[in-house]
Backbone bond lengths (Angstrom), bond angles and torsions (degrees), N, CA, C in turn:
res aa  C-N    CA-C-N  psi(-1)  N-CA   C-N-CA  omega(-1)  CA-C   N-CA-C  phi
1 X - - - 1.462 - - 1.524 109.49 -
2 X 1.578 108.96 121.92 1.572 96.87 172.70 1.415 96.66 -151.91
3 X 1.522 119.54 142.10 1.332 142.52 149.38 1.596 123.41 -31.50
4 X 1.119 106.72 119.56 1.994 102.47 -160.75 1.626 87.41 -142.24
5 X 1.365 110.54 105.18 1.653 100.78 130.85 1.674 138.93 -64.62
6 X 1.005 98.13 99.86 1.788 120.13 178.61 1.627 113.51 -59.79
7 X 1.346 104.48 154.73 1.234 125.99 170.04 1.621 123.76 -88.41
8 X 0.976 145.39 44.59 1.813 116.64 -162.36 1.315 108.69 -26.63
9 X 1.068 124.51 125.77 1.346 129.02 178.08 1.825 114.47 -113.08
10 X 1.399 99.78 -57.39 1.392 95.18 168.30 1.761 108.62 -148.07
11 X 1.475 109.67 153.35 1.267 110.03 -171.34 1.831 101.07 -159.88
12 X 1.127 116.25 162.88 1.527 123.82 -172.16 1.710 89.70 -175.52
13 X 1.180 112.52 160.69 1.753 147.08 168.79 1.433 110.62 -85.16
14 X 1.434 110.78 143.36 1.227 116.68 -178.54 1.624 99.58 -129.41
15 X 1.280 107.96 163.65 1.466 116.59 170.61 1.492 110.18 -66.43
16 X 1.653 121.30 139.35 1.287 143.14 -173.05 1.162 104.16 52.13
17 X 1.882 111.13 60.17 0.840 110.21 151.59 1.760 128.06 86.65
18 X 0.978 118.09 2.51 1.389 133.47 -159.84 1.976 108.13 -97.05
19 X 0.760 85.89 126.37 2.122 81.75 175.09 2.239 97.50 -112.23
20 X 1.654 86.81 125.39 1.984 78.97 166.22 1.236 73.72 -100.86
21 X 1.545 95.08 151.24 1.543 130.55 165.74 1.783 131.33 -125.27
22 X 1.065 106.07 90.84 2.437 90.34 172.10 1.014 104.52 -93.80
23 X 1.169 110.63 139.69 1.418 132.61 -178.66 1.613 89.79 -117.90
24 X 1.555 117.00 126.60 1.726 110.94 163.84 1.496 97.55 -110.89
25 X 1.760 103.64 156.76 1.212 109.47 170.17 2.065 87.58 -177.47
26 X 1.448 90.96 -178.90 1.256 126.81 152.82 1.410 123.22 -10.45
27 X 1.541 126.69 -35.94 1.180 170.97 -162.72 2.237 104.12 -19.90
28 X 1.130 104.76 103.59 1.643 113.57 171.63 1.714 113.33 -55.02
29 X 1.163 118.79 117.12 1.438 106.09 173.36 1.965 121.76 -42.84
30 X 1.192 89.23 137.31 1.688 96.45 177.12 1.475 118.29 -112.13
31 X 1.298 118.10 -172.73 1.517 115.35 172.53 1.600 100.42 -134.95
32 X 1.028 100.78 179.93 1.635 121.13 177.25 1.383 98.57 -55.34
33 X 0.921 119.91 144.28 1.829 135.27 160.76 1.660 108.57 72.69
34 X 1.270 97.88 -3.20 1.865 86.17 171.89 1.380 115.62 -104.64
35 X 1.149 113.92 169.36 1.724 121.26 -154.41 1.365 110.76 -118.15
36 X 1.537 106.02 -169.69 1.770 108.19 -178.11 1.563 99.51 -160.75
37 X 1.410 98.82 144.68 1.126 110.55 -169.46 1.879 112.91 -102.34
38 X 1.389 113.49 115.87 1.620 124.57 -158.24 1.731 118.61 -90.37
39 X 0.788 148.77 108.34 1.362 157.56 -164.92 1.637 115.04 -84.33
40 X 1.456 113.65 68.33 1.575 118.96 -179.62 1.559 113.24 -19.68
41 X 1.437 96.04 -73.27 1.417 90.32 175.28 1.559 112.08 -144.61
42 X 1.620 96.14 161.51 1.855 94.01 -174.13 1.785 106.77 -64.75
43 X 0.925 133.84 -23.18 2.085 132.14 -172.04 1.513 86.97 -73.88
44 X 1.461 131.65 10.77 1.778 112.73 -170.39 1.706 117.22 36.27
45 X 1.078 100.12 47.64 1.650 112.87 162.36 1.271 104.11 -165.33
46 X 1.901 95.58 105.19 1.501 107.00 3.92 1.285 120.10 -100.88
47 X 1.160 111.19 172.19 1.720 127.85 -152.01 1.447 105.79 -62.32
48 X 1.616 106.23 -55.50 2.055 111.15 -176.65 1.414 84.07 -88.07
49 X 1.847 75.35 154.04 1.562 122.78 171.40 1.900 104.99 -59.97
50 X 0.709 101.31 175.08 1.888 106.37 151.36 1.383 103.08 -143.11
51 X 1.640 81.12 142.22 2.147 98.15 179.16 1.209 116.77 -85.03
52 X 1.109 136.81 145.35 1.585 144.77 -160.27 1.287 92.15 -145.38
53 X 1.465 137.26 122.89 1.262 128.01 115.24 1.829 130.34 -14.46
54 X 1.045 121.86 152.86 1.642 137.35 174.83 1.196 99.43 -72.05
55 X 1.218 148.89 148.89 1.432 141.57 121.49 1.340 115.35 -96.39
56 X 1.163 130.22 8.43 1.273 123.29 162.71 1.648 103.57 162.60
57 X 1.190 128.13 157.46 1.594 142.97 -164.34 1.665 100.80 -143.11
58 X 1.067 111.80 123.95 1.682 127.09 -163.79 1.323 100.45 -154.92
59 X 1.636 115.48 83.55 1.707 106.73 150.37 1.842 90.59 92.47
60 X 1.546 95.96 -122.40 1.359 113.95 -156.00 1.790 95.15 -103.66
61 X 1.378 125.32 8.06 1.395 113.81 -141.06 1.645 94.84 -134.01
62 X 1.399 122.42 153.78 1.441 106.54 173.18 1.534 80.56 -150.73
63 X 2.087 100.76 139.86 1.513 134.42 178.08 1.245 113.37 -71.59
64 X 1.144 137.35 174.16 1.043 122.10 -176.30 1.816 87.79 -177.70
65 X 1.202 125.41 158.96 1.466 140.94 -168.50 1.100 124.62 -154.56
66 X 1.330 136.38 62.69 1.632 139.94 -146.42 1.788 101.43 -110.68
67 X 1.376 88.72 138.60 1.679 102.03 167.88 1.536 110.90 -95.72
68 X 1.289 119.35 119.62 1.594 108.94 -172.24 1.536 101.16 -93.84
69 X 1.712 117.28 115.71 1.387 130.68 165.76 0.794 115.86 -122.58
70 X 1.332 134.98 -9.81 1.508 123.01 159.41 1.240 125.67 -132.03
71 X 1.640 121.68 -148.07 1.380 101.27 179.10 1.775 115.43 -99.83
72 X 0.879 117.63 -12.31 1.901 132.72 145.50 1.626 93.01 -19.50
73 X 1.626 100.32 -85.79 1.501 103.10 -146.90 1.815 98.74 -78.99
74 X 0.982 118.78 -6.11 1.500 118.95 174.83 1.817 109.86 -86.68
75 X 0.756 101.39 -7.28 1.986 113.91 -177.98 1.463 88.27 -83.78
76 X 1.534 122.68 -63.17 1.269 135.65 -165.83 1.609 111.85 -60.44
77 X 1.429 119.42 -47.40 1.528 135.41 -177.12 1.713 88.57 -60.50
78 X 1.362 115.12 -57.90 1.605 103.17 -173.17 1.820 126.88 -75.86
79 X 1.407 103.29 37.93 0.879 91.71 177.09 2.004 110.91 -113.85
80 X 1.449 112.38 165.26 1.240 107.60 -157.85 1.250 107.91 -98.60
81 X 1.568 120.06 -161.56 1.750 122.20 -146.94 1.792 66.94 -101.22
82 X 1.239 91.59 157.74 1.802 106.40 162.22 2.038 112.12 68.01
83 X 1.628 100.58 -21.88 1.582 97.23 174.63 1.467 110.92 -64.66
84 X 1.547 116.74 166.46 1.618 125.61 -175.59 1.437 106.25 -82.05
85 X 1.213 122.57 176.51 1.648 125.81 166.11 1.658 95.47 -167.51
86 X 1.159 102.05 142.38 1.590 125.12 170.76 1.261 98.18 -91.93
87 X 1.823 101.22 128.72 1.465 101.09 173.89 1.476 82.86 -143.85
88 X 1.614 121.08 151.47 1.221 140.70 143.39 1.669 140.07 -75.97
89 X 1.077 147.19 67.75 1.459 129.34 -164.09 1.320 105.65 -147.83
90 X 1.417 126.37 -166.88 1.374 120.01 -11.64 1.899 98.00 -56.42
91 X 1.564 109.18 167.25 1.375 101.15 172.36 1.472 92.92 -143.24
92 X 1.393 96.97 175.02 1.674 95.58 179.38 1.843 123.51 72.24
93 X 1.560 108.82 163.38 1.610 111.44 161.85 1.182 114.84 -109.90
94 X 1.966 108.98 131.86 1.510 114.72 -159.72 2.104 96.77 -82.79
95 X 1.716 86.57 -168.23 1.774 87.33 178.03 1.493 106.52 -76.28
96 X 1.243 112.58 164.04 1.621 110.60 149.59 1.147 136.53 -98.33
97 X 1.543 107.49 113.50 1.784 112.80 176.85 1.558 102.72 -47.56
98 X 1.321 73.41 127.87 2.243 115.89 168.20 1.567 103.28 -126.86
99 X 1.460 103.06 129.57 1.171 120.62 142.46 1.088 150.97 -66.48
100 X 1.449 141.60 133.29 2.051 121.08 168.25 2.280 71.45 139.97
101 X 1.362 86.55 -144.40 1.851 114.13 -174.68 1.621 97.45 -106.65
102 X 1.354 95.75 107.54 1.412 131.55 168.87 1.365 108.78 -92.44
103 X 1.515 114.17 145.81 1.575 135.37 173.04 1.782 100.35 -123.21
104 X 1.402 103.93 118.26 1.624 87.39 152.91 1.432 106.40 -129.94
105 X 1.183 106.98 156.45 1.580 123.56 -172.82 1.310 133.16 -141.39
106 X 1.714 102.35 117.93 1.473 101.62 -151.44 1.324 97.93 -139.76
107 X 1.660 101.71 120.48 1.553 117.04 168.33 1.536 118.62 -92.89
108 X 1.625 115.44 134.16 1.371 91.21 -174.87 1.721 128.65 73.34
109 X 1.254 92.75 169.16 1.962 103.67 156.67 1.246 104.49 -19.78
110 X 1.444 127.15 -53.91 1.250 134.85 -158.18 2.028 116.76 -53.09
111 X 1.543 91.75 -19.53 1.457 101.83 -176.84 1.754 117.56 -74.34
112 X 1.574 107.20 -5.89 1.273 130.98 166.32 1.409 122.73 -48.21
113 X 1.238 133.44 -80.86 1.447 133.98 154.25 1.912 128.56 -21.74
114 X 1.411 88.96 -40.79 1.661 97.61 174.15 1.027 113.36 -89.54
115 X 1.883 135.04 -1.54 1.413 105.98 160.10 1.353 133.61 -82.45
116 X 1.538 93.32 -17.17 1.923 105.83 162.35 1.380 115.48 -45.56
117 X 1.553 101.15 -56.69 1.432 126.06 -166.08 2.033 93.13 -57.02
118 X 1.113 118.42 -59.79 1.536 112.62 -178.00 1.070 104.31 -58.23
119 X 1.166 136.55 -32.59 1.496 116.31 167.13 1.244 126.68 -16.42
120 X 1.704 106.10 -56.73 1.668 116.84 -142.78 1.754 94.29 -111.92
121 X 1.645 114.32 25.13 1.128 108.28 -171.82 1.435 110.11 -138.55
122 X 1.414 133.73 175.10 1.385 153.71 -168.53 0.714 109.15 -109.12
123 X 1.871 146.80 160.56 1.392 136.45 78.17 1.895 78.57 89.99
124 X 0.861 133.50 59.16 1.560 145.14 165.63 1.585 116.56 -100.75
125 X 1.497 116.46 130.37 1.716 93.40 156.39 1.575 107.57 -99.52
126 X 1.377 112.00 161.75 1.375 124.55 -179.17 1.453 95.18 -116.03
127 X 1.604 108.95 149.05 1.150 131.38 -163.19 1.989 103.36 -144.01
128 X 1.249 97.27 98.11 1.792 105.48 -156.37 1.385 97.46 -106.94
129 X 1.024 121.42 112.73 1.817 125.12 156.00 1.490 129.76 -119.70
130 X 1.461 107.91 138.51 1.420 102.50 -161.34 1.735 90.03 -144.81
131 X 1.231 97.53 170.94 2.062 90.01 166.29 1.089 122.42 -97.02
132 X 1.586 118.87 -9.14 1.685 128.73 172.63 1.151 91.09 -156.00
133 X 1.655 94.97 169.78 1.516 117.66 -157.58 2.151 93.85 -90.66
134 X 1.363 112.25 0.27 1.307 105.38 162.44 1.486 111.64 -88.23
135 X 1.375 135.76 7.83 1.113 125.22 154.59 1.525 121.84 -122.42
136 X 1.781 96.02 40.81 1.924 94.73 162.08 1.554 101.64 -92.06
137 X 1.270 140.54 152.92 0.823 143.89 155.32 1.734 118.45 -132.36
138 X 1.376 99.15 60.89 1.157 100.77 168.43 1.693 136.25 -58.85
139 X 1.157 102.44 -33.41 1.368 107.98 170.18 1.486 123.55 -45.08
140 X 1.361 131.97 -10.45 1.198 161.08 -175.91 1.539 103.78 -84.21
141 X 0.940 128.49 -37.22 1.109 139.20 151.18 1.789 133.12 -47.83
142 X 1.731 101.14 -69.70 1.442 122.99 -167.17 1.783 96.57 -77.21
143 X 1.444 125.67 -10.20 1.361 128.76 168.92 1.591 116.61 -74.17
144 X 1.235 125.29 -15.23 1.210 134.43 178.81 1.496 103.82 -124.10
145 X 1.236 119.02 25.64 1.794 109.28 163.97 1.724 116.68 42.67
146 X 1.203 92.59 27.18 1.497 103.38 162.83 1.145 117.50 -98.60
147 X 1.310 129.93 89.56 1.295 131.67 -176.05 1.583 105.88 -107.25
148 X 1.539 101.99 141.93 1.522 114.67 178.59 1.172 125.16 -87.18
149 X 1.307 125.15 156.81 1.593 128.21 -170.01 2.139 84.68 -59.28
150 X 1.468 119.05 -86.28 1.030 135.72 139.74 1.461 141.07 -90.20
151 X 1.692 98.87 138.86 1.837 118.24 171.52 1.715 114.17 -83.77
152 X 0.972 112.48 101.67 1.812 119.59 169.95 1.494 97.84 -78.73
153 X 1.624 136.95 133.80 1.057 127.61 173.51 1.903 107.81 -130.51
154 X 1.393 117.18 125.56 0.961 93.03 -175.67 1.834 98.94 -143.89
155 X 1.115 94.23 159.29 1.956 107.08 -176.86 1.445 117.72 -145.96
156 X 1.105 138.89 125.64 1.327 167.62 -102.18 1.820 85.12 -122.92
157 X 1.285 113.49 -35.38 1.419 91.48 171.69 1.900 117.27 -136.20
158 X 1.783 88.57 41.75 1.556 92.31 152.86 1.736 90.53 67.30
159 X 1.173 125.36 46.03 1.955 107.62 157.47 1.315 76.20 -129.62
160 X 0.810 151.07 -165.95 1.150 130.19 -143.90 1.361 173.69 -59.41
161 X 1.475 145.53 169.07 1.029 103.12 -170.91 1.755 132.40 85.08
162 X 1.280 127.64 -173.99 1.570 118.46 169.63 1.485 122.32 -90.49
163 X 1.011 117.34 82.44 1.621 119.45 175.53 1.421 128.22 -4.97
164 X 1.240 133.23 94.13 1.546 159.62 166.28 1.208 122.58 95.36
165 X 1.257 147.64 -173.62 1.888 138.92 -101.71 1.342 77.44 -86.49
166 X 1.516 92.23 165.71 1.116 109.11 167.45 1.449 123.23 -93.25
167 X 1.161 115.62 -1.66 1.850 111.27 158.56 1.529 97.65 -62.09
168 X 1.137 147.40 -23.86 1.886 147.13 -155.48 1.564 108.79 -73.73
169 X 1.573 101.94 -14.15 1.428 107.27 -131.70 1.672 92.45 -138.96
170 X 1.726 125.30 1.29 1.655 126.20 -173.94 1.812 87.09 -60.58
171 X 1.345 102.27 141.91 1.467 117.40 172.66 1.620 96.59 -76.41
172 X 1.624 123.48 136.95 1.458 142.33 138.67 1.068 118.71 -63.22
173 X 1.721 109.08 62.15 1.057 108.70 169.76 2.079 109.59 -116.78
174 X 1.657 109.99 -174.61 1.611 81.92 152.70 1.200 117.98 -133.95
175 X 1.553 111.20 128.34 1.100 124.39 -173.73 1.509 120.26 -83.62
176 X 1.529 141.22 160.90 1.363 156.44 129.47 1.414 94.44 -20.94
177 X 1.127 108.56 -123.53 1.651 126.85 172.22 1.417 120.07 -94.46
178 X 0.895 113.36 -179.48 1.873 143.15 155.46 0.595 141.47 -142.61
179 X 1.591 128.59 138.28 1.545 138.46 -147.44 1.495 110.23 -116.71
180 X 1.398 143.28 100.11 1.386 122.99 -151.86 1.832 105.42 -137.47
181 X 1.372 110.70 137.34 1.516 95.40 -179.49 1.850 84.22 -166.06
182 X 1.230 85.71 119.45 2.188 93.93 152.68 1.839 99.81 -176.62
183 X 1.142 115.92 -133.51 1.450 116.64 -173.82 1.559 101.17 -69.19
184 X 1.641 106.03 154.53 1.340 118.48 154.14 1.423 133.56 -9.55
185 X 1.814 87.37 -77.77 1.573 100.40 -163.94 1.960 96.16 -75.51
186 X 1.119 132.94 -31.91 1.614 117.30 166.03 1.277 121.85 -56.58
187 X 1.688 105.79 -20.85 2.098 95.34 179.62 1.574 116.05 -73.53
188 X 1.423 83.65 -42.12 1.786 111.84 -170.39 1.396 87.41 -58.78
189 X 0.809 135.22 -57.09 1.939 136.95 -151.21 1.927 86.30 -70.42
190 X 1.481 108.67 -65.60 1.523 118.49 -179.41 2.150 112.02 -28.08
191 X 1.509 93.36 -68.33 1.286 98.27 175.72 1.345 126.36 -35.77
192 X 1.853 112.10 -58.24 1.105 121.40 172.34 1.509 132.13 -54.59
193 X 1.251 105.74 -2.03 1.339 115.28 -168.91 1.564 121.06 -135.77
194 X 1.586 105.16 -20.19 1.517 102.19 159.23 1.337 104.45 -98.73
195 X 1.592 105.25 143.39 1.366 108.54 167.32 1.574 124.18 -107.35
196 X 1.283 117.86 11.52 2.001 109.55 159.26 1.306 108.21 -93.51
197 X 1.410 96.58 -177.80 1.875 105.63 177.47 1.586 115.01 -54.91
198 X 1.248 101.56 169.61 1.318 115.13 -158.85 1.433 127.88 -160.46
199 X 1.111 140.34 86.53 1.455 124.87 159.83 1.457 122.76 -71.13
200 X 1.869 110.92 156.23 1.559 95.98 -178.95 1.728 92.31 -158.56
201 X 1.376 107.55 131.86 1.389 127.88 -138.67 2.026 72.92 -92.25
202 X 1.066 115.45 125.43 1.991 110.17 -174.70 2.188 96.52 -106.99
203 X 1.708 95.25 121.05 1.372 98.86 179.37 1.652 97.53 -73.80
204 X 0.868 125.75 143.10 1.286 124.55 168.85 2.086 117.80 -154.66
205 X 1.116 126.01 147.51 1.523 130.28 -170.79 1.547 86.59 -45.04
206 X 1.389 123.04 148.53 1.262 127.32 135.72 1.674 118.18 -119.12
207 X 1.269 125.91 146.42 1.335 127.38 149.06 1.639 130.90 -82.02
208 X 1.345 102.68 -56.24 1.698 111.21 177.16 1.153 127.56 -109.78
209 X 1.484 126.45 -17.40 1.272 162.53 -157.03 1.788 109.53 25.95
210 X 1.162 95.29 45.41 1.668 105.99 163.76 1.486 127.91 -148.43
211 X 0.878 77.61 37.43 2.213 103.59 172.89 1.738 94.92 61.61
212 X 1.089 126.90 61.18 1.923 118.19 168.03 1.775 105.16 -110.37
213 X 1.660 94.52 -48.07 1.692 94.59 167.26 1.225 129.05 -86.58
214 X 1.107 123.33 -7.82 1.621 108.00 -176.19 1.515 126.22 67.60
215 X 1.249 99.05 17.33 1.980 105.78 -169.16 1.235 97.81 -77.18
216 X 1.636 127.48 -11.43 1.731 108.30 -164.45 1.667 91.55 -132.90
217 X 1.380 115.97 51.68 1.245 96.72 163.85 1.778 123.05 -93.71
218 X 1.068 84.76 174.08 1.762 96.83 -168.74 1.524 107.96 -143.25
219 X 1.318 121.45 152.62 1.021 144.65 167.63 1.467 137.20 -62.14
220 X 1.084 132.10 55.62 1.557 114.25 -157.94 1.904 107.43 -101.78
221 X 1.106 98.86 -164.74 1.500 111.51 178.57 1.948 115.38 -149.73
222 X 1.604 85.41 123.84 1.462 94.60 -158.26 1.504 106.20 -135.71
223 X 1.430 113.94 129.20 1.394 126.36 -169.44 1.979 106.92 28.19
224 X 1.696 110.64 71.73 1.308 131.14 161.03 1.880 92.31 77.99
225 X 1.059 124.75 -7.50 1.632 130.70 -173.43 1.288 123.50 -99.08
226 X 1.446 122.66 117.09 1.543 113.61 162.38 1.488 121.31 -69.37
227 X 1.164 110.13 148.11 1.669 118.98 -179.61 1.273 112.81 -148.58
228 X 1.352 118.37 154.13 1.573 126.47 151.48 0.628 129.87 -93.01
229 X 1.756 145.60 123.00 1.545 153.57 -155.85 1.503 100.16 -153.23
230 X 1.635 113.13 136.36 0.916 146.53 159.98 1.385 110.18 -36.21
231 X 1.341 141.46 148.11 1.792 124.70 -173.68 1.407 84.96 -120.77
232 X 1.118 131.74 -26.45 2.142 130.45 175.71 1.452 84.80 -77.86
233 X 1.025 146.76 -12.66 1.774 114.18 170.42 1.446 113.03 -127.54
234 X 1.166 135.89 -49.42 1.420 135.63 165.16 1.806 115.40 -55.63
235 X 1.315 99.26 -51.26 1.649 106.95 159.76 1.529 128.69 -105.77
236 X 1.332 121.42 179.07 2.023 94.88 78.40 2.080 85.49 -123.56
237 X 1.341 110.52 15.79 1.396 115.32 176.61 1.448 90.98 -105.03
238 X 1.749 104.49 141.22 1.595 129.97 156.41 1.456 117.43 -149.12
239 X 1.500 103.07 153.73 1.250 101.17 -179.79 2.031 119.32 -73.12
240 X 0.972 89.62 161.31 1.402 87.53 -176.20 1.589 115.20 -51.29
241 X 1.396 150.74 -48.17 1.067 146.92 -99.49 1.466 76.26 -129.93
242 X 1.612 116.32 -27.19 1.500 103.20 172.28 1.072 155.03 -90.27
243 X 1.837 115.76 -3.90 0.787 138.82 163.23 1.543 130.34 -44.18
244 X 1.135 157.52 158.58 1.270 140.58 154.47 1.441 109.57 -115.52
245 X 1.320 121.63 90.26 1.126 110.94 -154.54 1.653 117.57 -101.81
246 X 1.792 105.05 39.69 1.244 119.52 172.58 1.660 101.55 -90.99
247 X 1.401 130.11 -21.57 1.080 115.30 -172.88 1.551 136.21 -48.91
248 X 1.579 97.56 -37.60 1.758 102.31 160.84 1.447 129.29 -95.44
């Protein structure tokens, strides 16, 4: 984990809302599924960071893929080519590369973490859910020459793709592992319904994203034991079997 004044280097708007962002700097090597912590503005107002997933780490430069909903990520969208930004990272524990026929599956924002993750992988199917076809962003993908064995595409109201969630729609196939991260109620539903291994990247509130507040704890279960763990330091990746995913 280290403190980096950033560069904006390059940035543009995406449909439904989406800003890509590189920030270059100083930058600590990262892995797949771990995050970084973003600095709205230098006066600390407002005061917290916001957590971003990686979308990718190149050289001197780190990706970034933000949905602007509030005024956090709208401080950040307005910022210009060549201005500074405080970023914190790498943070968090990334997935673990598996070999064989991989599934990853990404609802939402959530499809963020797994394009790193395709990076470092083969012969994958992707499993994409969004609620309209203004929030596929596949192209996020075909920019890093990560191409999938197969694309499953699906949207909650039928523009594109196979019409509704994307738990409706897990391929019967058999997979190695799976790589899974978007809202709550799609992991929880996911878990319950695939039965091999599994990692699943857990969105959860952060404040500091280095275990001081406790804003993102979670529940898991570990060697026959429930516990509370921090998801910025134990995660924000866990395996499936540990989750308890009655908590919400």
């Amino acid at each position: 984990m280290k403190q980096v004044e950033g560069e904006v280097r390059r940035k543009f708007f995406l449909k439904g809302n989406f800003l890509f962002l590189e920030i270059e700097g100083n930058f600590p090597p990262s892995k797949p599924g771990q995050f970084a912590m973003l600095s709205p503005s230098p006066s600390f107002d407002p005061f917290l960071r916001r957590p971003f997933g990686i979308l990718f780490q190149d050289g001197n430069s780190l990706f970034f893929l933000i949905k602007i909903i509030g005024r956090g990520t709208r401080l950040i969208s307005e910022k210009r080519i060549g201005e500074r930004i405080s970023v914190i990272t790498p943070l968090g524990n990334g997935f673990t590369l598996k070999e064989g026929k991989v599934l990853l599956a990404g609802g939402g924002t959530g499809i963020v973490p797994l394009v790193y993750l395709a990076s470092k992988l083969k012969g994958f199917t992707l499993l994409y859910g969004a609620k309209t076809r203004d929030e596929i962003l596949i192209d996020q993908f075909l920019w890093l020459k990560a191409m999938p064995r197969e694309i499953i595409i699906t949207t909650e109201d039928g523009s594109a793709g196979k019409k509704g969630l994307l738990t409706q729609h897990i391929p019967q196939e058999d997979f190695s592992y799976a790589y899974v991260s978007g809202p709550w109620p799609m992991m929880r539903e996911f878990a319950r319904l695939y039965k091999g291994e599994a990692e699943f990247s857990l969105e959860t509130i952060m404040g500091c994203g280095f275990g001081v507040c406790y804003g993102c704890a979670v529940r898991v279960r570990r060697n026959g034991r429930e516990k509370i763990v921090r998801a910025c330091m134990e995660g924000p990746v866990f395996k499936k079997e540990e989750v308890i995913w009655t908590q919400r």
